[in-house]
C-alpha positions as CSV (number, residue, x, y, z in Angstrom):
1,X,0.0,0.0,0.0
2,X,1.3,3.2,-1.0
3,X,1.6,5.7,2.2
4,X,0.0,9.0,0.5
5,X,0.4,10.7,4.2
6,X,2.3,9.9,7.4
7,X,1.1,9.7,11.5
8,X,4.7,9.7,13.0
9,X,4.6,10.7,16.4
10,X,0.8,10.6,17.0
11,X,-1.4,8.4,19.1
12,X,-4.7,7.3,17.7
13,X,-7.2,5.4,20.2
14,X,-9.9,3.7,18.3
15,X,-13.2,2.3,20.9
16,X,-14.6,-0.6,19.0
17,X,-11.3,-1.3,17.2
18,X,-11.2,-5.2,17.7
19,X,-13.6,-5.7,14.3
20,X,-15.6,-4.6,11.7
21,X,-14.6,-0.6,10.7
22,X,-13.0,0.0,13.9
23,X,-10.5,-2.8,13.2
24,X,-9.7,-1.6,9.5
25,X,-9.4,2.2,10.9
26,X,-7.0,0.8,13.4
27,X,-5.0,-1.3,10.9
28,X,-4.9,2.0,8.1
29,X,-4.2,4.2,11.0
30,X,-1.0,1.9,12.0
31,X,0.1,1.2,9.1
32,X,0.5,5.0,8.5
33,X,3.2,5.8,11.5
34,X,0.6,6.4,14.3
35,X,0.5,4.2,17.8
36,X,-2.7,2.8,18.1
37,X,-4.7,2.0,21.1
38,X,-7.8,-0.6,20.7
39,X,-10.1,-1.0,23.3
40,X,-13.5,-2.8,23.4
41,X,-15.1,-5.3,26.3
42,X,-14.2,-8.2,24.5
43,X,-10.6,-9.2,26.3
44,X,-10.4,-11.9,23.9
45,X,-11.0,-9.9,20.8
46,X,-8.6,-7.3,22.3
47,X,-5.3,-9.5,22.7
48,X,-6.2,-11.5,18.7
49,X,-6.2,-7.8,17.4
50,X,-2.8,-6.7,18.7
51,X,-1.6,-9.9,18.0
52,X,-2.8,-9.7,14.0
53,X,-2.1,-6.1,13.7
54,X,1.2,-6.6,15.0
55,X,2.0,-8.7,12.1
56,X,1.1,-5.7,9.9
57,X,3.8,-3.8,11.5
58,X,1.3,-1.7,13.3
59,X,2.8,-0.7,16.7
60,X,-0.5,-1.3,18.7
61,X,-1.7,-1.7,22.1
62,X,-5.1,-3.0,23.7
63,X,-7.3,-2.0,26.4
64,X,-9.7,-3.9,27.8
65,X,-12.8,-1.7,29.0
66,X,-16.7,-1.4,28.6
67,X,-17.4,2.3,27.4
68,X,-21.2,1.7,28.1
69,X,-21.3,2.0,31.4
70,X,-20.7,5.2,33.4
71,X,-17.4,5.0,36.2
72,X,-18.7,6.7,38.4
């Protein structure tokens, strides 16, 4: 893939990132220059993303978390 524009230096974090869009935004993202961050409630889903982005090259991270319900 030919990189028409570069994401050196930035941090991209991507909720819902373990499939579907989220995933491919993740992948085009890394693949780019930027860190990403993944996070989604699927642990599982989490740790096979890194693991297959990685193999992209993609400098990626995961974090496990469930954005529907409120912290506090």
């Amino acid at each position: 893939m030919e990189k028409i524009f570069r994401l050196d230096g930035k941090v991209a974090l991507i909720t819902g990132g373990t499939s579907g869009m989220g995933k491919a935004i993740a992948e085009l993202i890394g693949i780019h220059g930027a860190s990403v961050v993944v996070c989604s409630n699927d642990k599982k889903a989490c740790d096979e993303t890194v693991i297959e982005l990685k193999e992209k090259s993609v400098n990626i991270f995961s974090v496990f978390c469930d954005l529907s319900k409120p912290i506090i």
